[in-house]
C-alpha positions as protocol buffer text, in pm:
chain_id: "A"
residue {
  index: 1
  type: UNK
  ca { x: -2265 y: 2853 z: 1301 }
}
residue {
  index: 2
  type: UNK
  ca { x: -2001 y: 2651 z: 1456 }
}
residue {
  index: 3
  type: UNK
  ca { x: -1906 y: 2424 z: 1740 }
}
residue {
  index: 4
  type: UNK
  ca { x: -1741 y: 2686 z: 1957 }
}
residue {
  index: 5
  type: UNK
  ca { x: -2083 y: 2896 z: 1949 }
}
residue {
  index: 6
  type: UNK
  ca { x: -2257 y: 2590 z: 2008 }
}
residue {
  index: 7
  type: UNK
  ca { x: -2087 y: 2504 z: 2332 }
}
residue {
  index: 8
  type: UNK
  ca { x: -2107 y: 2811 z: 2426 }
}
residue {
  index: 9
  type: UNK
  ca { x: -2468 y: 2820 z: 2382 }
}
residue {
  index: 10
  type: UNK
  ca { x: -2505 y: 2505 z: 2611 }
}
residue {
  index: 11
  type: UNK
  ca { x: -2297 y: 2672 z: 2885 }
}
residue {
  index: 12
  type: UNK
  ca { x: -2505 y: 2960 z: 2897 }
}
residue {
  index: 13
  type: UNK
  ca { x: -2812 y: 2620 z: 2931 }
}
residue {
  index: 14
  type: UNK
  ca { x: -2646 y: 2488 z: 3157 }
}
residue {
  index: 15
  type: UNK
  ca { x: -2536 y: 2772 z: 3395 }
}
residue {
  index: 16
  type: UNK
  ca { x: -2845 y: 2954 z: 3338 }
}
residue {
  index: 17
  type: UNK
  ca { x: -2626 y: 3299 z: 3323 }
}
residue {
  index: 18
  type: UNK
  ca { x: -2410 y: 3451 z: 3080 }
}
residue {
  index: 19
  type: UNK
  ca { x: -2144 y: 3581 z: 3354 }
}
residue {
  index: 20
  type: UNK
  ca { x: -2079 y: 3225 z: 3438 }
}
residue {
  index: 21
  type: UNK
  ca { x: -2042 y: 3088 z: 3087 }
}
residue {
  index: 22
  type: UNK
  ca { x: -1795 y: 3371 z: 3005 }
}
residue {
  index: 23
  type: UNK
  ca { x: -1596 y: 3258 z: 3292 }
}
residue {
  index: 24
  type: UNK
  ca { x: -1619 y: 2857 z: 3180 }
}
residue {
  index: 25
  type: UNK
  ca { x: -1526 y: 2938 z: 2830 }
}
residue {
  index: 26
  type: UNK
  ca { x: -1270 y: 3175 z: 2934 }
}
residue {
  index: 27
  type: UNK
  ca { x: -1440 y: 3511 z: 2743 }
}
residue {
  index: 28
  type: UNK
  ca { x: -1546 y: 3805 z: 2870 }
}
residue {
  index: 29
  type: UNK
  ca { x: -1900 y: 3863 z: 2847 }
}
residue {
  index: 30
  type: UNK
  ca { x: -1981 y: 4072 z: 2602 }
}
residue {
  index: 31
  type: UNK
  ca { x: -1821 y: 3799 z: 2337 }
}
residue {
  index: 32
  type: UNK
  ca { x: -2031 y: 3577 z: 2463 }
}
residue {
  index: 33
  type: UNK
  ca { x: -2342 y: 3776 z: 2404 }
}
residue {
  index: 34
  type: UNK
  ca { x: -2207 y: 3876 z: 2080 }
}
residue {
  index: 35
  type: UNK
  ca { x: -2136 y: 3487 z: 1990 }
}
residue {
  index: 36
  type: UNK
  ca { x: -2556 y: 3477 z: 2075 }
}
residue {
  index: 37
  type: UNK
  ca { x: -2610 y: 3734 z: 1837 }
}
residue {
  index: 38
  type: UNK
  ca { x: -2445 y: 3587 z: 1586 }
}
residue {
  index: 39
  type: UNK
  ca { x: -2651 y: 3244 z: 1663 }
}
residue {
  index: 40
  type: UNK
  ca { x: -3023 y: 3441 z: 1677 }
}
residue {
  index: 41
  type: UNK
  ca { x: -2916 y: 3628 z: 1348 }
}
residue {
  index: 42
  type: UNK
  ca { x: -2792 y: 3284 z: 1181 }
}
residue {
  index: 43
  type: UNK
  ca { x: -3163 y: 3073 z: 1261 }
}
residue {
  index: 44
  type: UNK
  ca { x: -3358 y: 3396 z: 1286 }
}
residue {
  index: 45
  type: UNK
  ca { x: -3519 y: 3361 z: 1573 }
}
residue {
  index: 46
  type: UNK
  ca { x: -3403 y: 3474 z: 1963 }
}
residue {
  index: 47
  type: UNK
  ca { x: -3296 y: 3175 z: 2176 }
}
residue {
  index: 48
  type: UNK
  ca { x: -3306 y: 3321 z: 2536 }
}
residue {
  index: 49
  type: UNK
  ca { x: -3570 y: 3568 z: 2682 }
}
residue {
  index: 50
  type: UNK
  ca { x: -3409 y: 3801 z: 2959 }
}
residue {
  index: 51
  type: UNK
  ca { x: -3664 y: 3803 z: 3252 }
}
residue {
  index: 52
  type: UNK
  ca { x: -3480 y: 4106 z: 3450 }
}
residue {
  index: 53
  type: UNK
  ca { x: -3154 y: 3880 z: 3623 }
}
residue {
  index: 54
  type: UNK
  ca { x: -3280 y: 3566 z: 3478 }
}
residue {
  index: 55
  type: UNK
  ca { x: -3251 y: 3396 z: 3118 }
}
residue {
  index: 56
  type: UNK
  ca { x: -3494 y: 3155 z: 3027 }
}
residue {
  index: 57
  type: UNK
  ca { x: -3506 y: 2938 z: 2694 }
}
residue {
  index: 58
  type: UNK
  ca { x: -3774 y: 3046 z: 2424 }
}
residue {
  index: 59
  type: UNK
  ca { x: -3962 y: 2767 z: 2253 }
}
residue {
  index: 60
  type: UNK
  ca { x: -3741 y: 2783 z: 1989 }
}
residue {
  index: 61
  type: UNK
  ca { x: -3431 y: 2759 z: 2237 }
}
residue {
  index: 62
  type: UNK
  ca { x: -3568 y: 2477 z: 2355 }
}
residue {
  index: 63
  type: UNK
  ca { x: -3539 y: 2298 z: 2001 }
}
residue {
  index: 64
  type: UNK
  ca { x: -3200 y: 2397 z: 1934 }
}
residue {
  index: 65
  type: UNK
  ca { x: -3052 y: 2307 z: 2204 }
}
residue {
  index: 66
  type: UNK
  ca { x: -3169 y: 1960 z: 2178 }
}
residue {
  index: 67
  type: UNK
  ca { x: -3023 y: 1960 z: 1850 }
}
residue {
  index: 68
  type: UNK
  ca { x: -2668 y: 2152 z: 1945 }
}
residue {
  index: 69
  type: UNK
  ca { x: -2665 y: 1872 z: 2197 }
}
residue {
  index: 70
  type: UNK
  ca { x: -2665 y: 1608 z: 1993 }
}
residue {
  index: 71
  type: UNK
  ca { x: -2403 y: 1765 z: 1708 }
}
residue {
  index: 72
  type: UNK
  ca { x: -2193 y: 1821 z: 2008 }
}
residue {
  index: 73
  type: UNK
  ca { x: -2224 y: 1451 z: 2104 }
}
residue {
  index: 74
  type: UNK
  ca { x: -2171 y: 1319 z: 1723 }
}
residue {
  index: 75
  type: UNK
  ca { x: -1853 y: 1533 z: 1741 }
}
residue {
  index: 76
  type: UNK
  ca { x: -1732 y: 1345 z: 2015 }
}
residue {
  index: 77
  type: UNK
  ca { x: -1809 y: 1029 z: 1883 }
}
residue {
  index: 78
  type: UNK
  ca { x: -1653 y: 1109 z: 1554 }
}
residue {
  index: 79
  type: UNK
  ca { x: -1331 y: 1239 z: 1758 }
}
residue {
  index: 80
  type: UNK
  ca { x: -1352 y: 898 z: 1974 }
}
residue {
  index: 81
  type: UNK
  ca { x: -1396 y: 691 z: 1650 }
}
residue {
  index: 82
  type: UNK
  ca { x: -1087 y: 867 z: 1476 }
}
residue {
  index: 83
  type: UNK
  ca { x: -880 y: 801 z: 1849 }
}
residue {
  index: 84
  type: UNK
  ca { x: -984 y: 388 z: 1874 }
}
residue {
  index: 85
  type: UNK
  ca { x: -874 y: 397 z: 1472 }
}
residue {
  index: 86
  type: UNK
  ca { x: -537 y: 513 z: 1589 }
}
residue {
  index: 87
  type: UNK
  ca { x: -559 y: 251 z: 1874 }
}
residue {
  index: 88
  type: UNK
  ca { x: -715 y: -30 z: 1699 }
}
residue {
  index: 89
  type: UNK
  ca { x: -652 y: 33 z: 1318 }
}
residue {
  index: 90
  type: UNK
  ca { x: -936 y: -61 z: 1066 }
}
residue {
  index: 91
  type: UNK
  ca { x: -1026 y: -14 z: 717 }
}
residue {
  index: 92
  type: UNK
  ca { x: -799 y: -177 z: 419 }
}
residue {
  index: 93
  type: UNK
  ca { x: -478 y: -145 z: 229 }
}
residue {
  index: 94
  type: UNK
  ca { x: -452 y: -223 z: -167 }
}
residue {
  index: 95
  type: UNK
  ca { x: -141 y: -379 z: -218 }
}
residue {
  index: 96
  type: UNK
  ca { x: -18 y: -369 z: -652 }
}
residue {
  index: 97
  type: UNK
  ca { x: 160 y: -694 z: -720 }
}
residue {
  index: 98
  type: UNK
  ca { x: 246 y: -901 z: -1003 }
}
residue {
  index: 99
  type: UNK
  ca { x: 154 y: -1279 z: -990 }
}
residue {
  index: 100
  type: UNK
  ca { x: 460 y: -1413 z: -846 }
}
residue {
  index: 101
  type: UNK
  ca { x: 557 y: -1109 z: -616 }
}
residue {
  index: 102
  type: UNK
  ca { x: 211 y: -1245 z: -513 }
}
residue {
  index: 103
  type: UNK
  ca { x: 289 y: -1617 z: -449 }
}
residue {
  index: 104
  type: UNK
  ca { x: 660 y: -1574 z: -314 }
}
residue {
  index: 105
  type: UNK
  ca { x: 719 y: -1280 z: -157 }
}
residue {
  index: 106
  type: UNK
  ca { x: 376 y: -1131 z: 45 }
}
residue {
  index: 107
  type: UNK
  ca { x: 252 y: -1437 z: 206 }
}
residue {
  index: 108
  type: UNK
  ca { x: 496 y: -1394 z: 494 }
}
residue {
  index: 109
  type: UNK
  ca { x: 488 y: -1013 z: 450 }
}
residue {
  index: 110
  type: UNK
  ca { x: 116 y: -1043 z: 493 }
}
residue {
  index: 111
  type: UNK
  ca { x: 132 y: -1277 z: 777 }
}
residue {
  index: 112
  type: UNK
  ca { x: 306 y: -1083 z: 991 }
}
residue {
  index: 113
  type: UNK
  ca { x: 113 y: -773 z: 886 }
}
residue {
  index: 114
  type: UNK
  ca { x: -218 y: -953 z: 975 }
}
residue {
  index: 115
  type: UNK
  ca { x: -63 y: -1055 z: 1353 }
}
residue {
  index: 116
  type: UNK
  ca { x: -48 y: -689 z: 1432 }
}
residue {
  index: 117
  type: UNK
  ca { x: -325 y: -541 z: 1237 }
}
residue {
  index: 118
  type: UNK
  ca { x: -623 y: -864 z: 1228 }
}
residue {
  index: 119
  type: UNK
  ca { x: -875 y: -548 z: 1168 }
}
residue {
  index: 120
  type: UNK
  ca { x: -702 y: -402 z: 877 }
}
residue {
  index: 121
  type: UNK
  ca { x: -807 y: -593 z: 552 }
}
residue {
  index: 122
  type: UNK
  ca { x: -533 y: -632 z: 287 }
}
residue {
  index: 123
  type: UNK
  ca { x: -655 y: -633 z: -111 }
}
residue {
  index: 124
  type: UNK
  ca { x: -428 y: -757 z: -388 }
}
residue {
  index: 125
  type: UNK
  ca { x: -438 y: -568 z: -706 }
}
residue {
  index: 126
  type: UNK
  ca { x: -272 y: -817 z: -949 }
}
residue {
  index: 127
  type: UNK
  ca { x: -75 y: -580 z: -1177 }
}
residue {
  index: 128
  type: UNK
  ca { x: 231 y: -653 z: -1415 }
}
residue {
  index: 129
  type: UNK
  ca { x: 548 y: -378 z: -1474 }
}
residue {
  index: 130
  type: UNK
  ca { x: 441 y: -50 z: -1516 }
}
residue {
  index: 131
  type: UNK
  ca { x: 39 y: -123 z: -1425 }
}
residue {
  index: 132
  type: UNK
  ca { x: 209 y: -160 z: -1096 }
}
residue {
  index: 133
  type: UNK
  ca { x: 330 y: 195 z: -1092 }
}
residue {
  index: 134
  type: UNK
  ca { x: 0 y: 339 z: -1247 }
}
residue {
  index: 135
  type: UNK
  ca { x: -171 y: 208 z: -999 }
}
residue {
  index: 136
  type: UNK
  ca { x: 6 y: 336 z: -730 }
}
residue {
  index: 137
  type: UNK
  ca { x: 15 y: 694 z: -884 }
}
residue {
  index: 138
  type: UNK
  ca { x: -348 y: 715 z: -934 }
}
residue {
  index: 139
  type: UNK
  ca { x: -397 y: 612 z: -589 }
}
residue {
  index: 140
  type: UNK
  ca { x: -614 y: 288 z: -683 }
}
residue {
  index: 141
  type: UNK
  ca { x: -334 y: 103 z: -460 }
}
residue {
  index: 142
  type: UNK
  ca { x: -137 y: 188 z: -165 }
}
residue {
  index: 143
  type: UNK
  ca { x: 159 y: 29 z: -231 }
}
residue {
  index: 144
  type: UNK
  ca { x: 311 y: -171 z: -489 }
}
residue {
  index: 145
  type: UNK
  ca { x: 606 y: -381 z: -541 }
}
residue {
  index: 146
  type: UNK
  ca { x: 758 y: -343 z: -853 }
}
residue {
  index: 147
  type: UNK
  ca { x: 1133 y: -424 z: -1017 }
}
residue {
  index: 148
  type: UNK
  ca { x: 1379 y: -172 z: -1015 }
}
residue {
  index: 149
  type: UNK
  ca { x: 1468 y: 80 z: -1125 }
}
residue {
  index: 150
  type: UNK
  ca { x: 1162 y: 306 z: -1097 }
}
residue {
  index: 151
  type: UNK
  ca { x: 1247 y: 686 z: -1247 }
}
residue {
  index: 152
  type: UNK
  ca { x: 906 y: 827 z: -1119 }
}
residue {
  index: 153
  type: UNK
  ca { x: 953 y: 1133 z: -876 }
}
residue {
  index: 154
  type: UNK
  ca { x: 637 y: 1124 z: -691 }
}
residue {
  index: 155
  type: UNK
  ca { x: 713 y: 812 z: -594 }
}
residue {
  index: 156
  type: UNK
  ca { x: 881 y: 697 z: -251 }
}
residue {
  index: 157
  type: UNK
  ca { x: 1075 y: 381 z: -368 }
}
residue {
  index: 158
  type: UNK
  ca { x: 1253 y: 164 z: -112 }
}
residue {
  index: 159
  type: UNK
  ca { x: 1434 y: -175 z: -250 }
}
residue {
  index: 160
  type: UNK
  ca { x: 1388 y: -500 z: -22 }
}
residue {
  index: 161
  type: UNK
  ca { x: 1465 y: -770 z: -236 }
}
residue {
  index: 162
  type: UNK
  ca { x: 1739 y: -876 z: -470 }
}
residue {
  index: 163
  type: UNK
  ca { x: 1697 y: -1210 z: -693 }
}
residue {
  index: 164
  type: UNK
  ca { x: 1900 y: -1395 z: -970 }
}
residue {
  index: 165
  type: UNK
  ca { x: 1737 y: -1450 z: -1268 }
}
residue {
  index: 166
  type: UNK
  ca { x: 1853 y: -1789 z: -1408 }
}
residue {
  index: 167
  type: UNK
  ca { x: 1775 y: -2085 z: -1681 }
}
residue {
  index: 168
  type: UNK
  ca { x: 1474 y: -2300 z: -1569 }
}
residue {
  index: 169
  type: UNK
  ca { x: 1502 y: -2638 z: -1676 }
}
residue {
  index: 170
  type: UNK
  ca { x: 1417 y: -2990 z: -1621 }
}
residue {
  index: 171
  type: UNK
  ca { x: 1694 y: -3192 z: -1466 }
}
residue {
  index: 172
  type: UNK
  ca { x: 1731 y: -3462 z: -1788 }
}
residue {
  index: 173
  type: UNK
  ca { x: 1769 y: -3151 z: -2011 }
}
residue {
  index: 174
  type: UNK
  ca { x: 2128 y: -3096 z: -2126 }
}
residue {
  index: 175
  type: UNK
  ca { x: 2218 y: -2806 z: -2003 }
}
residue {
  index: 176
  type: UNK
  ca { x: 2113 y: -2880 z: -1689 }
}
residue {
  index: 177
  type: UNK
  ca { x: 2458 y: -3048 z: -1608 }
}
residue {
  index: 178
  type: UNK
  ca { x: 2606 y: -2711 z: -1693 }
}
residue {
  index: 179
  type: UNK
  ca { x: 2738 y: -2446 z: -1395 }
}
residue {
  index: 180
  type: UNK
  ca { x: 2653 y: -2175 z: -1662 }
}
residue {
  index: 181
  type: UNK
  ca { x: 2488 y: -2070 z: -2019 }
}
residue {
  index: 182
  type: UNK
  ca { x: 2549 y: -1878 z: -2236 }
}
residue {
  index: 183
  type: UNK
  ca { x: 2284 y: -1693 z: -2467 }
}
residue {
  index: 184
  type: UNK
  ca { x: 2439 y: -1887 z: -2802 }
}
residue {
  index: 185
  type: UNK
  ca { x: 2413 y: -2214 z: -2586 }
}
residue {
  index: 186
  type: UNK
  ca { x: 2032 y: -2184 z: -2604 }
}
residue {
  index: 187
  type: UNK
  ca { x: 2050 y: -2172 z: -2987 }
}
residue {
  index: 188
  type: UNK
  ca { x: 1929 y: -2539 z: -3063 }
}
residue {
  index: 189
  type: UNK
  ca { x: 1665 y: -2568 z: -2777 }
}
residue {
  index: 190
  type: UNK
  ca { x: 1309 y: -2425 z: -2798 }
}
residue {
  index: 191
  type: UNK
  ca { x: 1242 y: -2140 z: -2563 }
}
residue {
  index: 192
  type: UNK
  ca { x: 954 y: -2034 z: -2311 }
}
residue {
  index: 193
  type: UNK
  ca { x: 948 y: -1664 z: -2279 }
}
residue {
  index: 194
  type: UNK
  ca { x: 749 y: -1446 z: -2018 }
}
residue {
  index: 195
  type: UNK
  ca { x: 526 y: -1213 z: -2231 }
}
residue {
  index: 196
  type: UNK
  ca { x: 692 y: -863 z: -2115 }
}
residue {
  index: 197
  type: UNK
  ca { x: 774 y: -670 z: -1819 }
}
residue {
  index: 198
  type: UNK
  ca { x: 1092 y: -599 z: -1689 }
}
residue {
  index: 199
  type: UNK
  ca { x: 1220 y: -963 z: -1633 }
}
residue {
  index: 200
  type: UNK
  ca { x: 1149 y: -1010 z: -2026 }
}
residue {
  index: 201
  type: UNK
  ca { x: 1363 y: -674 z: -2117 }
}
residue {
  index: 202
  type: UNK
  ca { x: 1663 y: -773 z: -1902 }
}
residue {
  index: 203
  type: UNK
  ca { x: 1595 y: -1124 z: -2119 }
}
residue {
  index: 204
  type: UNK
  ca { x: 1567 y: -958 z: -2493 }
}
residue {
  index: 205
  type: UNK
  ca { x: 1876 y: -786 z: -2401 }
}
residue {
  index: 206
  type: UNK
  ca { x: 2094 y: -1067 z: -2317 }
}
residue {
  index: 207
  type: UNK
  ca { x: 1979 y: -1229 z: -2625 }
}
residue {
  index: 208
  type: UNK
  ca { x: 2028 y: -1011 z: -2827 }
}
residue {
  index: 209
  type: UNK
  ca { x: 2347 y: -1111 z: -3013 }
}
residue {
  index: 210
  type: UNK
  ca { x: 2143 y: -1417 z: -3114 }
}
residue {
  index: 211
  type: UNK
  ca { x: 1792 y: -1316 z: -3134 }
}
residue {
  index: 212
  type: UNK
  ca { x: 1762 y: -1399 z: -3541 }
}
residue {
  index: 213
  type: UNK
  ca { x: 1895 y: -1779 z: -3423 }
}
residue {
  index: 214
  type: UNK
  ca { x: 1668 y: -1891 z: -3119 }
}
residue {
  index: 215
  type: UNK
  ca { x: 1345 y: -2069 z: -3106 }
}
residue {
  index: 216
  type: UNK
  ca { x: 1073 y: -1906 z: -2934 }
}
residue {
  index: 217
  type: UNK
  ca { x: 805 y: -2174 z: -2870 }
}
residue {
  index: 218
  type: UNK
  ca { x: 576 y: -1962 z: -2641 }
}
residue {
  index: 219
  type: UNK
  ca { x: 538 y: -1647 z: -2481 }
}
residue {
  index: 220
  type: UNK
  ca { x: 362 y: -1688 z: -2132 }
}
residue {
  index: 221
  type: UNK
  ca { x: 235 y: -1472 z: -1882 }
}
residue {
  index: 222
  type: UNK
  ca { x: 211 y: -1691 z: -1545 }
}
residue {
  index: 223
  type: UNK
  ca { x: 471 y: -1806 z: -1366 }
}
residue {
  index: 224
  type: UNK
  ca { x: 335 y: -2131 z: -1281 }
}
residue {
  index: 225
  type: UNK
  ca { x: 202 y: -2191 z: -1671 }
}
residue {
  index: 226
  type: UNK
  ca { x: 598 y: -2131 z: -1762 }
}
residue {
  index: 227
  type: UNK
  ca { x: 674 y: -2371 z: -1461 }
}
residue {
  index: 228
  type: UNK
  ca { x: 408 y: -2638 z: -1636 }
}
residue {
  index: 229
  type: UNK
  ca { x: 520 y: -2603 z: -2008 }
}
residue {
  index: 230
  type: UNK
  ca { x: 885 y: -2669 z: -1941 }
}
residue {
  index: 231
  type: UNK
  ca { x: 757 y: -2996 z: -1710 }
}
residue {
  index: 232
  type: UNK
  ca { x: 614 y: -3127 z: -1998 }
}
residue {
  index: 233
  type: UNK
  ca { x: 867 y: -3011 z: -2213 }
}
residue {
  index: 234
  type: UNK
  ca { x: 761 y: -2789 z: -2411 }
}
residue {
  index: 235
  type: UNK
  ca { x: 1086 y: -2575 z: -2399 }
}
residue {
  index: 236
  type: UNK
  ca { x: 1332 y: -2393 z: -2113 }
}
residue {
  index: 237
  type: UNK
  ca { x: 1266 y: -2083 z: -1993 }
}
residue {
  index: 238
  type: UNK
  ca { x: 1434 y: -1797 z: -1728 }
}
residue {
  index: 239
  type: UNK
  ca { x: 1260 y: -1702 z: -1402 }
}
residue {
  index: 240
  type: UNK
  ca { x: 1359 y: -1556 z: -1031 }
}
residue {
  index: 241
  type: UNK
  ca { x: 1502 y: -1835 z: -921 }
}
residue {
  index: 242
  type: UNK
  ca { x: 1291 y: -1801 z: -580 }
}
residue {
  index: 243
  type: UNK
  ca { x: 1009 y: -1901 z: -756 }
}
residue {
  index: 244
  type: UNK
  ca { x: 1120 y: -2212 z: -845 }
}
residue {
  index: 245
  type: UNK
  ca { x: 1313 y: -2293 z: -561 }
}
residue {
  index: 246
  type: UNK
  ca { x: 1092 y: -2538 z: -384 }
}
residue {
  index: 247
  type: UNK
  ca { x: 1105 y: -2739 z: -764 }
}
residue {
  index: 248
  type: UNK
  ca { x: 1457 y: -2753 z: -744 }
}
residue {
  index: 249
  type: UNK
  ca { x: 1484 y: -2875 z: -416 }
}
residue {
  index: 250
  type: UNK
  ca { x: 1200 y: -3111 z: -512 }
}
residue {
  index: 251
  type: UNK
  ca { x: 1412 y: -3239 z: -820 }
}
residue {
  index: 252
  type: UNK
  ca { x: 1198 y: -3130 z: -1053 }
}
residue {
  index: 253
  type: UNK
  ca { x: 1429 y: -2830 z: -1229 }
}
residue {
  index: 254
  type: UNK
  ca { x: 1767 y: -2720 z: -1231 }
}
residue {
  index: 255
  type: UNK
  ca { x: 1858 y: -2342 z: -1183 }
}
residue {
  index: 256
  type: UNK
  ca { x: 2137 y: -2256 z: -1395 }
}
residue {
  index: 257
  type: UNK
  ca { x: 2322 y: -1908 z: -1394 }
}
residue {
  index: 258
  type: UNK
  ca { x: 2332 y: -1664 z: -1703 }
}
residue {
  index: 259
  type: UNK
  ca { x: 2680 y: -1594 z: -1854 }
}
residue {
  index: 260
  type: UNK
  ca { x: 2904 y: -1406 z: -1863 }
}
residue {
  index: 261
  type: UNK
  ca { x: 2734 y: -1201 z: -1591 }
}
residue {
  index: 262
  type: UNK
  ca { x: 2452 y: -1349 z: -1399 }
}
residue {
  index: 263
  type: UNK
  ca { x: 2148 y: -1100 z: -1430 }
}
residue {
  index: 264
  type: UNK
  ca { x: 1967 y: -976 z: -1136 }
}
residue {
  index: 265
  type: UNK
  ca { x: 1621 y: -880 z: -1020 }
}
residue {
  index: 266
  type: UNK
  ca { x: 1573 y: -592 z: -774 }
}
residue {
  index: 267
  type: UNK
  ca { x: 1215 y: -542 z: -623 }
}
residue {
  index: 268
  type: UNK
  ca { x: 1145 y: -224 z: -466 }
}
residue {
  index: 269
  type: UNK
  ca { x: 794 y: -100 z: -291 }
}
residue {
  index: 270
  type: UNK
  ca { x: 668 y: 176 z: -384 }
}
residue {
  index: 271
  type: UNK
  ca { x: 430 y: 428 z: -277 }
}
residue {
  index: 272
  type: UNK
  ca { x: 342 y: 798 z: -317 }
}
residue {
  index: 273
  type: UNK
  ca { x: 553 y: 1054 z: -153 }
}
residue {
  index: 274
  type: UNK
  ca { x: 244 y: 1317 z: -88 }
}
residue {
  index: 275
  type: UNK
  ca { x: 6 y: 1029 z: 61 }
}
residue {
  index: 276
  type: UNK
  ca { x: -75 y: 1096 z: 445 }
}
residue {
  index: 277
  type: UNK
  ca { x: 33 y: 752 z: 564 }
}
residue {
  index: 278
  type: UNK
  ca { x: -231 y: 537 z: 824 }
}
residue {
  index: 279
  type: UNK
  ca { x: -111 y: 369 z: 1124 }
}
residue {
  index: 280
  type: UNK
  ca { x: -153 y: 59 z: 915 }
}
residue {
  index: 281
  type: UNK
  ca { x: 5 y: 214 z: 619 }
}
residue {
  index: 282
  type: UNK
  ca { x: 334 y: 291 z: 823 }
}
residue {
  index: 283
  type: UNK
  ca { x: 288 y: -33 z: 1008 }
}
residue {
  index: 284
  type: UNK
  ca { x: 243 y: -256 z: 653 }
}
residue {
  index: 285
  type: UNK
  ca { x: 597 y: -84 z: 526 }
}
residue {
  index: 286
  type: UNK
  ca { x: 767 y: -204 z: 885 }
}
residue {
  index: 287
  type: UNK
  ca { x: 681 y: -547 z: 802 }
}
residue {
  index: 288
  type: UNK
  ca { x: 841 y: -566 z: 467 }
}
residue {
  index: 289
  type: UNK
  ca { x: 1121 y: -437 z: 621 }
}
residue {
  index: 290
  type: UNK
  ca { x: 1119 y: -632 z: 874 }
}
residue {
  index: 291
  type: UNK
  ca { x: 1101 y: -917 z: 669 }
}
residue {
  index: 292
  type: UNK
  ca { x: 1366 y: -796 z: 503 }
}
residue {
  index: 293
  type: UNK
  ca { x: 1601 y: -794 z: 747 }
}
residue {
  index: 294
  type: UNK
  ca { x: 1506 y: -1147 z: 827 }
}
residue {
  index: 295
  type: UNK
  ca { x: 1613 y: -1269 z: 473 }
}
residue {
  index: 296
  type: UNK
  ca { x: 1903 y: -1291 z: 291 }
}
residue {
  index: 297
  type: UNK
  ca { x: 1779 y: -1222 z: -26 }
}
residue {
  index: 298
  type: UNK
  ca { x: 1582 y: -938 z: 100 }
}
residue {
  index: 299
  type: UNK
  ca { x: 1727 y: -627 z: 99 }
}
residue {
  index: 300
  type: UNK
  ca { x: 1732 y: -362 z: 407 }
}
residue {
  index: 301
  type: UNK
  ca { x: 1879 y: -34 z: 185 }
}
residue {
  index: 302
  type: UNK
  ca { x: 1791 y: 300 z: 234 }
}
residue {
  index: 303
  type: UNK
  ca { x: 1504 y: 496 z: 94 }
}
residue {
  index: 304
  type: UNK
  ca { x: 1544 y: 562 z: -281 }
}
residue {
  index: 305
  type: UNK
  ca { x: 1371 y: 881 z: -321 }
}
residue {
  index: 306
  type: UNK
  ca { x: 1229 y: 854 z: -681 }
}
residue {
  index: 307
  type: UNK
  ca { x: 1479 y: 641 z: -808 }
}
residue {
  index: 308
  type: UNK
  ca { x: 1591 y: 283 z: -845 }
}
């Protein structure tokens, strides 16, 4: 059984003749008949009775049509539904995002998401490094953001923001008066590391030529716990230095550069290349880049394809 048979059906109900339904549903007549055939075979049972020129339902016609009527009418609903979600989007978008992409970066992405899409609900999955990219690939998100680079295939990867990572520290400290550091400058000073991800391997390498000579004091993972610790000076430490901006404007830190070569953050979203994409979805990556474009430390590049 399917629809066409069941509109077909109606016709016949409706025009009470099977010449006149052919012509409707643009068939000749025997298919027709042989489409009622196939319906009397399916439920077992005949749904017209011939009376010489005129058709007639049986009883049991009578109960199926009432029913074809009404799966005809849910399909149209369900067809009208699917058209007003194309319209008016609904439903909700998991978005994979470490604690500070969180804080810094989405609030205006999400803002200006929410203007055009107020139906569409937006869920933060609070995920660190690779989690980020897990997620994404087993589709428990829909997008993530992520630092670069990203050597994952399946994934669509498109960079749209660019940060320096640099020496957070409060403005009486020492080498706060400093344009620069290097990693053998940090030797005598106690040190606030982030626990991993890619910000801390970027950091492990730098230090490297002196790792058996600093002093680790504590390895954190929150931004604004790192942020804390060095306030009440409990060492220095190395973020974005977005996320501390508003304390350095505030006087409360100094942002000092790495030397010799500053080191730099790239953030990329991600998502999978073989997902079907919602309105929203395609509407939700227009925004970033959109806010991109509207930043100067956001990044309009093109579309990485499985790389960073």
């Amino acid at each position: 059984m399917d629809l066409d048979q069941l509109h077909t059906f109606l016709e016949i109900v409706r025009l009470k003749s099977f010449s006149k339904a052919a012509q409707t549903c643009f068939r000749t007549q025997p298919a027709i008949s042989a489409q009622i055939r196939q319906l009397e075979q399916e439920l077992n049972t005949s749904l017209f009775e011939r009376l010489g020129t005129r058709i007639q339902l049986t009883p049991a016609g009578r109960i199926f049509c009432e029913f074809a009527e009404q799966i005809l009418d849910l399909r149209r609903q369900a067809q009208d539904a699917i058209n007003e979600l194309d319209r008016v989007p609904r439903g909700e978008l998991v978005i994979a995002a470490n604690e500070a992409t969180c804080v810094y970066v989405l609030p205006t992405v999400f803002s200006e998401f929410k203007k055009r899409f107020p139906n569409v609900q937006l869920l933060v999955d609070r995920s660190y490094g690779r989690h980020v990219v897990e997620a994404v690939l087993d589709n428990l998100a829909d997008f993530g953001f992520t630092q670069l680079p990203v050597q994952e295939k399946r994934l669509q990867v498109v960079p749209v923001y660019t940060d320096e990572i640099k020496l957070l520290a409060p403005r009486e400290h020492p080498l706060a008066k400093l344009d620069s550091v290097s990693a053998a400058e940090l030797i005598p000073y106690p040190l606030l590391l982030p626990k991993g991800g890619a910000t801390r391997s970027k950091l492990n390498a730098w230090l490297e030529g002196v790792e058996d000579q600093i002093q680790i004091s504590m390895e954190l993972d929150s931004t604004e716990m790192i942020k804390r610790f060095v306030l009440a000076g409990m060492g220095i430490s190395f973020m974005a230095a977005s996320h501390f901006q508003e304390g350095v404007e505030s006087g409360l830190f100094v942002a000092v550069s790495l030397a010799p070569e500053p080191i730099i953050r790239r953030l990329g979203l991600v998502y999978r290349k073989d997902k079907a994409l919602s309105k929203a979805g395609l509407g939700f990556i227009q925004s970033v880049m959109e806010r991109a474009g509207s930043n100067p430390t956001l990044l309009r590049e093109p579309v990485e394809h499985g790389r960073g």
